[in-house]
Structure formats: C-alpha cells, structure tokens
C-alpha positions in Angstrom: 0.0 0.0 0.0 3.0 2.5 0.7 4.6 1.6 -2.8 0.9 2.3 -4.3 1.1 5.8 -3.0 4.3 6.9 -3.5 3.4 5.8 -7.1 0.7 8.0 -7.1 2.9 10.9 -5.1 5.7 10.9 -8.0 3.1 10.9 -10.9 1.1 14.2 -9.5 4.5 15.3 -8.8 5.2 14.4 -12.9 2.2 15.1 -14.0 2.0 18.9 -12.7 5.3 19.7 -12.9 5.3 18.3 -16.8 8.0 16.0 -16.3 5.7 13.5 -17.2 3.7 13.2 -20.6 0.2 12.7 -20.4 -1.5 9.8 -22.6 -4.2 7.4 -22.7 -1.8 4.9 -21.6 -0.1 7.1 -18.1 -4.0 8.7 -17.5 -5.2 4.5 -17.0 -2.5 3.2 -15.3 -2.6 6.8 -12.9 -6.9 5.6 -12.2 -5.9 1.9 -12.1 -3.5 3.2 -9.2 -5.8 5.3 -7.2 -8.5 2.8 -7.6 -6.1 0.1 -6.3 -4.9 2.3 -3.8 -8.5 2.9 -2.3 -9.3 -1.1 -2.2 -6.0 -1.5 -0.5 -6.8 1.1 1.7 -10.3 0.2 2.9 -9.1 -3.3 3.3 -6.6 -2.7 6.2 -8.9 -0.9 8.1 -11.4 -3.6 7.8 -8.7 -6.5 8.4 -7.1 -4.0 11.3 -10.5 -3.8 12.5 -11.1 -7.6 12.7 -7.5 -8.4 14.5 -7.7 -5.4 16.7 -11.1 -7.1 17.7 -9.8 -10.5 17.5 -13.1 -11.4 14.8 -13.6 -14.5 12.7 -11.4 -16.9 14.7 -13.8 -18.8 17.3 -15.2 -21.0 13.9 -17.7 -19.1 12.5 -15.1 -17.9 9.3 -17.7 -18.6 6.4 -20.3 -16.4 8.3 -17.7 -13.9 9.0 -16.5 -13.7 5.5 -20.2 -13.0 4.2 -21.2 -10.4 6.9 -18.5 -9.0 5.9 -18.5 -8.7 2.2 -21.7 -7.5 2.1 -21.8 -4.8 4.1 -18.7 -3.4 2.0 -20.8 -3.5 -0.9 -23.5 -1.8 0.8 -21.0 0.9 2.1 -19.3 0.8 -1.6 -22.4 1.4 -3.1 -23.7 4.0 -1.1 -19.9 6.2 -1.4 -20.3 5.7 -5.4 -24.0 6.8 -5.3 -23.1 10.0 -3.4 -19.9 10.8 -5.7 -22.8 10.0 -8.9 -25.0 12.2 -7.6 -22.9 15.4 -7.0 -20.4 15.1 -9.9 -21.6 13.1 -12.4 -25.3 13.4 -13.0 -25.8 14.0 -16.0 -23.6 11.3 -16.9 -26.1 9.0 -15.5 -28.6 9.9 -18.2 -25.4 9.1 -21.0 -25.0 5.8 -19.7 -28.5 4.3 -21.3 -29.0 2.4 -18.4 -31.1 3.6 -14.5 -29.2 3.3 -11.3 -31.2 0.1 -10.5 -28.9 -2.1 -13.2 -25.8 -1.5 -11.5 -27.7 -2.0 -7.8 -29.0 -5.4 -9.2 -25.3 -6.5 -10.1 -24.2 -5.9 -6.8 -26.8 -7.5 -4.9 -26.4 -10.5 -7.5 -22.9 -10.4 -6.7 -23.5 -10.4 -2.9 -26.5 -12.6 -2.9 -23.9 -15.4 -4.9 -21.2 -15.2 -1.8 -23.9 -15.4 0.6 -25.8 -18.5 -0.6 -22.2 -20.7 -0.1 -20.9 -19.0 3.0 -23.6 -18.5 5.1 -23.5 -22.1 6.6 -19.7 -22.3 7.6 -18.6 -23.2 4.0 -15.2 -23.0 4.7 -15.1 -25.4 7.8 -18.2 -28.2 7.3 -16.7 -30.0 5.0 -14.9 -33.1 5.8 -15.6 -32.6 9.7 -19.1 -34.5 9.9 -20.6 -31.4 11.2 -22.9 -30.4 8.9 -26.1 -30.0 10.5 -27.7 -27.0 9.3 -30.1 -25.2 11.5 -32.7 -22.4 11.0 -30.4 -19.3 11.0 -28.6 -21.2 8.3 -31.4 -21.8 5.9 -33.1 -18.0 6.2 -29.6 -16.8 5.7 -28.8 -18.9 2.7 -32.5 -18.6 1.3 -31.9 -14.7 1.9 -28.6 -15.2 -0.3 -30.9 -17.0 -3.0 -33.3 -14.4 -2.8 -30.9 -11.9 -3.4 -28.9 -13.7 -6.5 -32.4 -14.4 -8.2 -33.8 -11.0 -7.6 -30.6 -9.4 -8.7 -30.6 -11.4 -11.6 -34.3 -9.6 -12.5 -33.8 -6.5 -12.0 -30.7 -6.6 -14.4 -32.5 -8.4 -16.9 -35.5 -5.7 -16.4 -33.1 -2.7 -16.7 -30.3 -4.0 -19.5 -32.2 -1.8 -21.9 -34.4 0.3 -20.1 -34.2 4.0 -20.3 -32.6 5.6 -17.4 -35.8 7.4 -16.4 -37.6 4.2 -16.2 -36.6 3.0 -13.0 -38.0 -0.8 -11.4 -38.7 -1.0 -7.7 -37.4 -4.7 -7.7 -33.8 -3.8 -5.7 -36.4 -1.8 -3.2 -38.7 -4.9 -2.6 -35.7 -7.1 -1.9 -34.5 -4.5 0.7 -37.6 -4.5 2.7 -38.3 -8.6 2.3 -34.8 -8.7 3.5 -35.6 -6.3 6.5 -38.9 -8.0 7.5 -36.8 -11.4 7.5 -33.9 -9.4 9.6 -36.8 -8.3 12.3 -38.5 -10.9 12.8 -35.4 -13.5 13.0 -35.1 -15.0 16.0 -31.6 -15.7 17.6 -30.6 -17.9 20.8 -28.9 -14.2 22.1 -30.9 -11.2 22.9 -28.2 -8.6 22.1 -27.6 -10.7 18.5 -31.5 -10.4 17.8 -31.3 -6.7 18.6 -28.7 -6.4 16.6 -30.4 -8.1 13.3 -33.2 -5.7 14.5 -31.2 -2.8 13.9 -30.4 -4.3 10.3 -33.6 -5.4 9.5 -35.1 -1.9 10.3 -32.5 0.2 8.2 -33.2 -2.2 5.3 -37.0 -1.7 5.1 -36.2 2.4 5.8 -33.9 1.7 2.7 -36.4 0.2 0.3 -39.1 2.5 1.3 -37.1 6.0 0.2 -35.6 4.5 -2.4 -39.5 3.9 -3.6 -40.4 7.5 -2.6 -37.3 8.7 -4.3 -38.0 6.4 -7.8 -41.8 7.8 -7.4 -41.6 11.2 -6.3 -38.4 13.0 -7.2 -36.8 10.7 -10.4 -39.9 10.3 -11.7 -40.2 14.6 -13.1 -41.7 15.8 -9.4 -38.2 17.4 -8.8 -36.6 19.3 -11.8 -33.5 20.5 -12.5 -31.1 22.2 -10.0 -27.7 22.4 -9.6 -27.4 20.3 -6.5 -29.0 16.8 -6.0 -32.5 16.9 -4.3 -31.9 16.9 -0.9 -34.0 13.5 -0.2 -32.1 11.7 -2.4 -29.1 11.5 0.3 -31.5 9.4 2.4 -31.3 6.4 0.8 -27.5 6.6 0.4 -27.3 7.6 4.4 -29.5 4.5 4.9 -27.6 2.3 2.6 -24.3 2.8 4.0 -26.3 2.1 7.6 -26.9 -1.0 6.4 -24.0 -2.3 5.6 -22.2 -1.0 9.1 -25.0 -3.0 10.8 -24.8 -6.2 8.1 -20.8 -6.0 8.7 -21.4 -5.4 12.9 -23.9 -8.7 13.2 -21.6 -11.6 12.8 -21.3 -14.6 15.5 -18.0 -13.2 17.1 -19.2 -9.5 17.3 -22.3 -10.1 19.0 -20.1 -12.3 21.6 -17.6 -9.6 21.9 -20.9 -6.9 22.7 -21.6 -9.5 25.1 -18.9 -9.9 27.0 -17.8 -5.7 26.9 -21.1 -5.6 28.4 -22.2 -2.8 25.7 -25.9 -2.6 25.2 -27.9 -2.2 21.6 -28.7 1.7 22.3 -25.0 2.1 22.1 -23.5 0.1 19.9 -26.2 1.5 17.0 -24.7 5.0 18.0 -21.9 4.1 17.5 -22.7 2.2 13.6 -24.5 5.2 13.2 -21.9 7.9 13.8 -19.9 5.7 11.8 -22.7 6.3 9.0 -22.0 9.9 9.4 -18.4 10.2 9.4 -18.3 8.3 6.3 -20.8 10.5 4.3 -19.3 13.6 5.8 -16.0 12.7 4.6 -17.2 12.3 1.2 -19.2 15.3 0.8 -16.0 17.0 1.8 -14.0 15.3 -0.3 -16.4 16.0 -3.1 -16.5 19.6 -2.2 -12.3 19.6 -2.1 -12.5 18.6 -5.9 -14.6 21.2 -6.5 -12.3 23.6 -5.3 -9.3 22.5 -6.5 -10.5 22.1 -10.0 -12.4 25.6 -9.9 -15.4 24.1 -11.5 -19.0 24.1 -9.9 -21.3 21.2 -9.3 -22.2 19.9 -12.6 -26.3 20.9 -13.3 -28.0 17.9 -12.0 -31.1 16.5 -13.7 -32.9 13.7 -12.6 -34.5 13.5 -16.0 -33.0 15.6 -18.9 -34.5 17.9 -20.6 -38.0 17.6 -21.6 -37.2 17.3 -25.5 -34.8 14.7 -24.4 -36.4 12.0 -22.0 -40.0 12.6 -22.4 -41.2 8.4 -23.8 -39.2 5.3 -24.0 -40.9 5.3 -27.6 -39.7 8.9 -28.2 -36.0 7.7 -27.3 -35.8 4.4 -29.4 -37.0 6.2 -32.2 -34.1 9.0 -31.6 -32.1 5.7 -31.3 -33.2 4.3 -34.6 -32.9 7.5 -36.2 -28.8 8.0 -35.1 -28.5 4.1 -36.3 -30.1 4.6 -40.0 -27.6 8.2 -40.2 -24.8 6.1 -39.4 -25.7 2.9 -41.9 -26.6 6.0 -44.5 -23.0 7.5 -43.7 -21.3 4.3 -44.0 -23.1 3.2 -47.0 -22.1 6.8 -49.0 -18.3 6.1 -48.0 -18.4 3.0 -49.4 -20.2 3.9 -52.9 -17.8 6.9 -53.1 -14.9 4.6 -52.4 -16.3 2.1 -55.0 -16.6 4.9 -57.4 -13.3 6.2 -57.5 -11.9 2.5 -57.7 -14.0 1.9 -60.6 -13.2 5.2 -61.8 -8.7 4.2 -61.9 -9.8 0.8 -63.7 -11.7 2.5 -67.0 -10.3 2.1 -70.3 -10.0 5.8 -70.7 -7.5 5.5 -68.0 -5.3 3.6 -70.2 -5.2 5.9 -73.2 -1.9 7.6 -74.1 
C-alpha cells in the first residue's frame, strides 16, 4: 500500500510539474493506481479492525466472510452513489441504463457469496458437522433471494431508459428487513442487533420507492445540486452495511462480553454512517475547489425534449443508427466509385 502511493505521489509530482507526458496509456494506469490504492486502503482498516477485535477466529469464518463482504458492498455502493450524484449526474442519463442495473449486479454479486458462506462453507466440510439449523437456511435462502432478484432487475433494466426505474432492488431491501426483524436468535443482544439491520433495510427500500416515485420520476426538476431527499437512501444504505458487517457470531459475543448494550452500539454504527458520508461530501467539495469548477447541473430526468417516452427515445435511437448505416453506406459507394473510376479504359489511353 506504501509503494501504491508513492506511485501515485511521484506521478502528481510528474504530472503537474510536466515531467511526465500525459497519454491514454499514463491517465489509466494513474486511475488503475488510485483505484487500487482505495481497495487496499479500505481493506486494512477492515482487516485491522477484525484483528484489533480479534473477529472471525472462534469457527464461525464462512459467516464472518459474508457479513462482511456485504456490508462493503452496501458501504461501496452508497460512497459511489453519493460521488454519482454530486459530480456526475448528467452522466447517468449518458450511460442508457437507470441506477437500479448497477444496484441489481451488486446485490447478484452479494447474494452469490452469501448462498455458499452463510452455513460455515469453509469449515463443514470433511468434519461430519454439517447440521444446518434455522439461522442457516433464512440466511442462505436470503442469499438465494438476493442472486435471483438481482438477476431480475438486471434483466429488467439491461435496456431500459434511465428514467424508467424498477422498484425490484427496493422490494428485496424490505423482504430482507422484514426477515432481519423478525429473525429469532438464541442471544438477545444478537437479535437486537439483526433488528437494527432489518429496520435500516426496510427504511432503505421505502425511500428508495419515494425517491423512484416522487423526485426521479419529473416531481423534482432541474437544480444544480442533487434533491436533498435523495441523500437518504444513500445515508440509509451505507447504515446498512455497518450493521450487516457489525452482526456476525464473534461481534455479538464480543458486545456481550464488553457488556455494551444495543442503544449504544447503534450510536456508534451510526456515527460511523455519518463520518463516512461527511468525509465524502468533503471530499467532493475539495474537488470542486481544486478544480475551480461548480457542481455539474444535475437533472434527474434531462431535458424535456430529451427523456420525455421510451418510444420517443428508441425512435431517436433508430434514427442516429439509420444516419450512421446512411453515412457508412455513402463512404463505401464513393470509395467504389473512385476504384472503378482508376480501372476504365479511358484511364489507359496515351
């Protein structure tokens, strides 16, 4: 991680100074660094995190693993929907595709890691304990849930125009909070916890819906910053995944033995919750100022001439597609003239 960022130290130092050329090929490998260099980052605070704590070592390592996992993506996902929003909002409009596709992937993603971890995939085998009891099945039938619903909701929105949004990531968040509430465990403070989870889930799905219905759907027009409920469902995803990540086995055990009750420990996932979307909005604001440019205009639908049907737009679609068949048709008659043209018998009289 060091040698990643004093990489990254010696080509700003290059890169502003103009020691260094800029090209395609430097510009990739400089976000290919960063990117690795965030990853890197974000794990050793998790890992230093887990042996500070002394986490996933008293056998519970497959459960560990997905609590783990897919809380980051939760947290991910909520940090690149907040960056989206306040930077690059139109270009959610050029990418021919609504937010929902790239929130199906990740929970098919997620779900497929926690349908074969859940139930100690890591350590079962070959031990002849393999008894699987009830927290097992919901979990994994959760993970199923998740993989198959993903699965829809990228099938529903491979084509879809971005204004035309599907509530099917929304209604897996609240089927997956109901589950989470009502899931009994054989400790009070671990059902408390899954309570907490459970309950930030269903607050998830439900503004998510009221931000699909009510502000993406033309209620809200243009401004220069994002609508201000749209940061709930980002605050509530990122809560989420702090309290997915914060209800493993070994935890729960450790709340229980620190004697720390429920009331605190989700004051503390929560102020966790805020740091991190403070320190992004900062952050956000910091690139602002450095590169002197204001927040892009943010539109949650385009312009009227531009997103007003999904019939209107694959006809504009159809239109650009027969221009470019027309333009490449033209090139190649011209082309075939002038070949024709050097091959006359005229051409060979002296």
């Amino acid at each position: 991680m060091l040698s990643l960022l004093l990489v990254q130290t010696a080509a700003n130092l290059g890169f502003s100074t103009h020691m260094l050329k800029r090209s395609s090929v430097s510009e990739t490998l400089y976000r290919v660094v960063g990117l690795a260099l965030l990853a890197f980052t974000y794990m050793a605070m998790v890992l230093g995190g887990i042996r500070y704590l002394n986490l996933c070592t008293q056998g519970h390592l497959g459960q560990c693993i997905s609590h783990f996992a897919r809380g980051s993506a939760l947290i991910i996902g909520s940090v690149v929907f907040l960056v989206f929003m306040r930077i690059f909002g139109p270009l959610m409009l050029e990418i021919r595709r609504p937010p929902e596709f790239y929130v199906s992937l990740i929970m098919m993603t997620v779900g497929l890691i926690g349908t074969f971890t859940e139930h100690n995939f890591f350590q079962s085998a070959g031990n002849g304990q393999d008894n699987w009891s009830h927290k097992d099945l919901q979990h994994t039938m959760i993970g199923i849930s998740w993989f198959a619903g993903g699965l829809l909701g990228v099938l529903m929105t491979a084509r879809s125009h971005p204004r035309f949004r599907t509530p099917i990531p929304s209604i897996i968040f609240i089927a997956t909070g109901i589950s989470m509430i009502i899931h009994q465990q054989d400790l009070v403070m671990s059902s408390y916890v899954h309570f907490f989870f459970g309950a930030s889930q269903v607050l998830l799905g439900l503004t998510t819906i009221c931000e699909i219905t009510l502000v993406a759907s033309g209620f809200v027009k243009d401004r220069g910053e994002p609508p201000l409920f749209q940061y709930i469902p980002v605050f509530f995803m990122c809560a989420s995944g702090m309290a997915l990540m914060g209800a493993n086995r070994d935890m729960v055990f450790f709340l229980v033995n620190s004697g720390i009750d429920i009331s605190t420990y989700a004051l503390v996932l929560l102020s966790f919750c805020f740091v991190i979307v403070l320190y992004f909005y900062l952050l956000v604001d910091l690139y602002h100022w450095l590169t002197g440019t204001a927040p892009s205009k943010y539109s949650a639908l385009g312009g009227d001439e531009d997103l007003d049907t999904t019939s209107g737009w694959l006809q504009r679609e159809e239109e650009l597609r027969r221009k470019r068949h027309s333009t490449s048709s033209q090139t190649s008659t011209l082309n075939h003239s002038e070949s024709s043209e050097r091959i006359t018998p005229q051409t060979f009289e002296v």
